[in-house]
C-alpha positions as CSV (number, residue, x, y, z in Angstrom):
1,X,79.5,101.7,120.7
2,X,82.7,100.2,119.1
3,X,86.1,101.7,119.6
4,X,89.2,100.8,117.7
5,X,92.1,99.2,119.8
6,X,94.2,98.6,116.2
7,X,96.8,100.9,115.1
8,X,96.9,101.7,111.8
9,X,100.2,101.8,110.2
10,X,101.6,105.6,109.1
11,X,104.1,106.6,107.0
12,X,105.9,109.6,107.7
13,X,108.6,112.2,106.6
14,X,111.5,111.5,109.1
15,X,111.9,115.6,109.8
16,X,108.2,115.2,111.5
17,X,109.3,112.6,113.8
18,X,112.2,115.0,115.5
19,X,115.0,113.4,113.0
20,X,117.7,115.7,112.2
21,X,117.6,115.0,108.4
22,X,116.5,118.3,107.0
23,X,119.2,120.2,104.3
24,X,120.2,122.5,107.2
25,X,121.0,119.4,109.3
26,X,117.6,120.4,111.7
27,X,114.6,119.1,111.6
28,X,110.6,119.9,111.7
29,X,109.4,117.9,114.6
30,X,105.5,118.2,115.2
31,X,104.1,118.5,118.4
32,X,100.7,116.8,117.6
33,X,102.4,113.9,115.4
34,X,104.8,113.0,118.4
35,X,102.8,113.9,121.6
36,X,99.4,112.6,120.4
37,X,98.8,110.3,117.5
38,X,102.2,108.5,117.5
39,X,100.4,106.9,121.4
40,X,97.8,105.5,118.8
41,X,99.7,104.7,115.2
42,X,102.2,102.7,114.6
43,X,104.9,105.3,112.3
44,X,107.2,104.5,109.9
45,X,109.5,107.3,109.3
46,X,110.7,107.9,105.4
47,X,113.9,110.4,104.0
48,X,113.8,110.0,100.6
49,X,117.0,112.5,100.4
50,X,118.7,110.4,102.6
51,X,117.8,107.4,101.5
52,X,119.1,108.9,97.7
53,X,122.8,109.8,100.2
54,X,122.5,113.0,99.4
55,X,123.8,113.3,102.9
56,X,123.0,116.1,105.6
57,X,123.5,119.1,105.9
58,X,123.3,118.9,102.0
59,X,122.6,121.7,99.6
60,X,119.2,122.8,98.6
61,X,116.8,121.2,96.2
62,X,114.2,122.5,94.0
63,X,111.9,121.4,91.4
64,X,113.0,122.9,88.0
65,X,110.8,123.0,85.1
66,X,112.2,121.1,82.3
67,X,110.6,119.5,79.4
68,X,107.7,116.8,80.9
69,X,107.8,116.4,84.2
70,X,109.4,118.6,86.4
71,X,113.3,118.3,87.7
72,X,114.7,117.7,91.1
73,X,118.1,120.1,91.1
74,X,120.5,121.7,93.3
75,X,119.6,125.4,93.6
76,X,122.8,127.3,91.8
77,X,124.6,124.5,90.8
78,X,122.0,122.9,88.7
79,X,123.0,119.5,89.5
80,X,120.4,117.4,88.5
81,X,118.9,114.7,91.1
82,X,115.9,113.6,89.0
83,X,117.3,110.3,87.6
84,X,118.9,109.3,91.2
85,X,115.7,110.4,92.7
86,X,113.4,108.1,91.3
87,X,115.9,105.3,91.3
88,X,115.8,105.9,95.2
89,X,111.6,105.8,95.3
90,X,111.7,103.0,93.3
91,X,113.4,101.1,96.4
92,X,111.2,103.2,98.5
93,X,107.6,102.1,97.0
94,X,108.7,98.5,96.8
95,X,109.7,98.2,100.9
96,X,106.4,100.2,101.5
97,X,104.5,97.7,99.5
98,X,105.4,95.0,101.8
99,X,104.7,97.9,105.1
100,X,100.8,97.5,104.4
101,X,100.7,101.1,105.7
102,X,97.4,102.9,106.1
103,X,97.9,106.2,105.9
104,X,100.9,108.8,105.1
105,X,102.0,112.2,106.5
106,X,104.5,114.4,104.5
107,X,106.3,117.2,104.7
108,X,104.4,119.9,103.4
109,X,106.5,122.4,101.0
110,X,109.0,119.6,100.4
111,X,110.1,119.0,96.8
112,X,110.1,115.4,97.4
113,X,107.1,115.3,100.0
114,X,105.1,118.1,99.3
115,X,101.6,117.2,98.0
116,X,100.8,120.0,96.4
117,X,101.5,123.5,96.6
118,X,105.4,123.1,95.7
119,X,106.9,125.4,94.1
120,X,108.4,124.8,90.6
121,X,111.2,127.3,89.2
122,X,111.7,128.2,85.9
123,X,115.6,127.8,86.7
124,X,117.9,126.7,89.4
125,X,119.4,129.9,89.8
126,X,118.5,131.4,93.1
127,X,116.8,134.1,92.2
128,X,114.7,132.2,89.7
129,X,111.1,132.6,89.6
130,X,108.4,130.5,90.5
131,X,106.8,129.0,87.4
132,X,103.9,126.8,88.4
133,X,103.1,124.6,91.7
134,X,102.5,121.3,92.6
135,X,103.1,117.9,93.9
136,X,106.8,116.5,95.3
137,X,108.2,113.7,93.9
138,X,107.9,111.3,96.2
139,X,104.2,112.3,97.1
140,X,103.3,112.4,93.4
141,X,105.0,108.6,93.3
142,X,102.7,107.6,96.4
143,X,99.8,109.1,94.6
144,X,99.8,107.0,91.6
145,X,101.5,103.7,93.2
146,X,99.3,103.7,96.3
147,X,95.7,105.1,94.8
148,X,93.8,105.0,97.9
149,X,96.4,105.7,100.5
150,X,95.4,108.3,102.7
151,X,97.6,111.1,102.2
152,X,98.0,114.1,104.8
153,X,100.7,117.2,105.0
154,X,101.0,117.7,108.8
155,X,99.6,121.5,108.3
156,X,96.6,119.6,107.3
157,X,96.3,118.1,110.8
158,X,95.3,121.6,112.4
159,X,92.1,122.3,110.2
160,X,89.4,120.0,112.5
161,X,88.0,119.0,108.7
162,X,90.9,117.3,107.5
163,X,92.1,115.8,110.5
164,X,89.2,113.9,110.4
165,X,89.1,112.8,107.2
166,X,92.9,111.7,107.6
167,X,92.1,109.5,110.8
168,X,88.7,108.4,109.3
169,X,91.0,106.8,106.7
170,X,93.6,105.3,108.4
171,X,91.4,103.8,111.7
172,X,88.9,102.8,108.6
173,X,91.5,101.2,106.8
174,X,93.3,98.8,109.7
175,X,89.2,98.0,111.1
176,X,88.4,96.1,107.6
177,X,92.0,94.8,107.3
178,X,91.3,92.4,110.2
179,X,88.9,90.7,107.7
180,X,91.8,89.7,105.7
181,X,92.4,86.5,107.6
182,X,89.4,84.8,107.2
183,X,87.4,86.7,104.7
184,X,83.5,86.0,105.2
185,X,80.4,87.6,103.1
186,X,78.7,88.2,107.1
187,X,81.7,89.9,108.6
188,X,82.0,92.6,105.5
189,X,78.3,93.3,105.6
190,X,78.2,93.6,109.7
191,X,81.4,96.3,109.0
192,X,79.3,98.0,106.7
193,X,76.3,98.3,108.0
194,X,78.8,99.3,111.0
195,X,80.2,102.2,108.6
196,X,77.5,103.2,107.5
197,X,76.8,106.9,108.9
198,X,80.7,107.2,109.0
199,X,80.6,106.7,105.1
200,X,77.3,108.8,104.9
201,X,79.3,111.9,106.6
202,X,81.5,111.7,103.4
203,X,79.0,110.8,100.4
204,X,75.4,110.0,101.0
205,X,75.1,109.0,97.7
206,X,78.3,106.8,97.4
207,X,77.5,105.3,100.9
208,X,74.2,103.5,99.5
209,X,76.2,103.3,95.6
210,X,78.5,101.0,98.4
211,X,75.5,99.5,100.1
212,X,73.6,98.3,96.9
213,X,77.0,96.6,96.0
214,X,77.1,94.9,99.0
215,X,73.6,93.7,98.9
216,X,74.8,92.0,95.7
217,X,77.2,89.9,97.0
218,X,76.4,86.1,97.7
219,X,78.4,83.1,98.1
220,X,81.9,82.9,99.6
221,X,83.7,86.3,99.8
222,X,87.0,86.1,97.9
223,X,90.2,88.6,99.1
224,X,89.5,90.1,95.4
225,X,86.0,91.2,96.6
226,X,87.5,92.5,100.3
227,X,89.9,94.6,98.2
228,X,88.0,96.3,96.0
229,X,85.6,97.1,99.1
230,X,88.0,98.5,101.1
231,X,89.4,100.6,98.1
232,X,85.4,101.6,97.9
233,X,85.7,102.3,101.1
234,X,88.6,104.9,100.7
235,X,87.3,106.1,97.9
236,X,84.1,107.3,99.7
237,X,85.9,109.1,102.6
238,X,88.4,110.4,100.0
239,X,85.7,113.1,99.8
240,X,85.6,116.2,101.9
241,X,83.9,116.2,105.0
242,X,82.0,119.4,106.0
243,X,79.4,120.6,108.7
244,X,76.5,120.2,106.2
245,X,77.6,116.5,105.9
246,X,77.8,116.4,109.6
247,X,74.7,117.9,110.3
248,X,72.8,115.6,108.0
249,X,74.1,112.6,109.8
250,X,73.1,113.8,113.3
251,X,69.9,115.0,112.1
252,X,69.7,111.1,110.9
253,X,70.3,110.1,114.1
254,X,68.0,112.1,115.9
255,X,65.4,110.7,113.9
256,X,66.0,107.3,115.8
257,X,65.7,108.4,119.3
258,X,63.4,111.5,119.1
259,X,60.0,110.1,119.7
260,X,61.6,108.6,123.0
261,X,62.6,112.8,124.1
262,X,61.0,114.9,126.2
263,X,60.3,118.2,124.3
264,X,62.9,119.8,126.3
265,X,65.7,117.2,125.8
266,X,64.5,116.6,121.6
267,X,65.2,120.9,121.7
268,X,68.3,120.6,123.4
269,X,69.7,118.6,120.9
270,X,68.5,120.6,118.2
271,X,70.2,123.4,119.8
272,X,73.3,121.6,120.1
273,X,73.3,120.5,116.4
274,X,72.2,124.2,115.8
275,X,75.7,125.8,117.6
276,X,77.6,123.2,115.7
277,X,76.1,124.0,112.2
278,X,77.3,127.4,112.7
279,X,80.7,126.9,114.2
280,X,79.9,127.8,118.0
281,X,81.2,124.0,119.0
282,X,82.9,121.2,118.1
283,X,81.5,117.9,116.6
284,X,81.8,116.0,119.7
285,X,79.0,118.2,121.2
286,X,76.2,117.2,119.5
287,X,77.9,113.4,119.1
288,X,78.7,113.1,122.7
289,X,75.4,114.1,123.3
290,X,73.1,112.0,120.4
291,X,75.5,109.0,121.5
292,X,74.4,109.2,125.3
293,X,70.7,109.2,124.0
294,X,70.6,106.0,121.8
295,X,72.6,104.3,124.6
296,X,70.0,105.6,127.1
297,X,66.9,105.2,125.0
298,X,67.8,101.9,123.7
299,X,67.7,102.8,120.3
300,X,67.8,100.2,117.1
301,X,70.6,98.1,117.5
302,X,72.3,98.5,114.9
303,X,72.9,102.1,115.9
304,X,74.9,101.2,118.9
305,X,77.2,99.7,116.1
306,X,78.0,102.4,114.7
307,X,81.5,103.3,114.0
308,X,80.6,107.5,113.5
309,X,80.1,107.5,117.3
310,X,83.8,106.3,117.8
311,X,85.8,106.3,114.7
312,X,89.1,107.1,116.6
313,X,90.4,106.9,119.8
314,X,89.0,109.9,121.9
315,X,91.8,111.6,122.7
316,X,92.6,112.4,119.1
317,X,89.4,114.6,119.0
């Protein structure tokens, strides 16, 4: 089974890294961030409000509607931040372009960093009402600069879903990355084939779309052909994952080593794929399970490759 020993490279709003940058001169430091996946990423803390020397504490910001896109304001004063604002991501985007990051966490709520869900006022008075919602300004600027960037607020991190998906991404991203140096037509079709049930968990369909594109390739491999893989690739796992998705794949699996099960041990399984289709256990139940089977059976080969088994380190699980 592979396992990654790379660490993907994460963006993240300074106030989730325990940096005293918020307005109120505090911060929102997040105990899963810091204590668990910053011992596996590499993190590269962002303020775009400090970065703009708006200075902290500062006064409150809001997004204001105004004619086109929204405004960035002071609440009560009205004292518009817009134009300095996306001066200061301009900067931003173009030292992250040369970061190579792989994934980013923001600051949910945030008018610069939320990425969606922000409120937008209909003034900057105080007591203004809320208008409309959506994304921050800097997360709407990563958006359209940085396409296939995995995105994730750190709320995000606590639904089991998304948290996959998120670290599906990023691990994903650095893996194929490593091809970069010496690009070959053999190494991106081992990584695929290697992908392959992590991709089906997303997409079926796009997974072979993916495959059959693949298949096409011949010759030398350029960096132009890597890239628009591995934006494929995020493209794929861009899509939702859910427990039907899951299921299929284990079921897929099962198909492998079945015939080699004792009845008792084939039901078992199904049993455990069972509890996890209707939310009585975790993933890692039925995978830990499957993945101790095709290593005991000696399954097809190319199922020991595969990445689904251990897309992440384990202790992000």
């Amino acid at each position: 089974m592979q396992t990654s020993q790379l660490k993907p490279k994460v963006g993240i709003s300074s106030c989730l890294m325990g940096q005293a940058v918020r307005y109120n001169g505090g911060h929102q430091r997040n105990n899963y961030v810091m204590d668990v996946l910053a011992k596996h990423v590499e993190l590269v803390p962002v303020c775009p409000e400090v970065e703009a020397g708006m200075g902290v504490p500062r006064p409150t910001i809001r997004m204001v509607r105004q004619k086109g896109a929204p405004g960035l304001v002071e609440s009560g004063t009205g004292i518009d931040h817009s134009a300095l604002m996306n001066t200061t991501l301009g900067t931003i985007s173009e030292r992250l372009k040369g970061l190579d990051l792989d994934g980013f966490l923001l600051k949910r709520a945030s008018p610069t960093c939320g990425i969606s869900g922000v409120k937008i006022y209909a003034t900057s008075e105080r007591k203004s009402q809320v208008v409309a919602r959506g994304g921050g300004f800097f997360a709407d600027r990563l958006k359209n600069e940085f396409e296939t960037l995995a995105l994730s607020e750190e709320g995000w991190l606590n639904d089991a879903m998304l948290r996959q998906q998120f670290l599906h991404r990023i691990f994903t991203a650095r893996r194929l990355k490593v091809l970069r140096d010496n690009p070959t037509l053999k190494d991106l079709q081992r990584e695929y084939a290697a992908h392959k049930l992590l991709y089906m968990a997303h997409h079926p369909g796009a997974q072979r779309y993916l495959g059959r594109r693949v298949a096409k390739l011949s010759g030398s491999l350029s960096q132009e052909q890597l890239s628009e893989h591995m934006d494929e690739a995020q493209v794929i796992m861009g899509h939702r994952l859910t427990r039907g998705r899951h299921v299929n794949v284990l079921q897929h699996i099962l198909g492998y080593v079945s015939k080699r099960l004792s009845a008792p041990c084939r039901n078992h399984t199904l049993e455990s794929i069972d509890a996890y289709s209707r939310g009585q256990t975790s993933l890692l139940a039925p995978l830990s399970l499957l993945k101790h089977q095709v290593l005991d059976k000696g399954a097809h080969p190319w199922l020991t490759q595969q990445v689904y088994f251990d897309p992440y380190p384990v202790a992000l699980w």
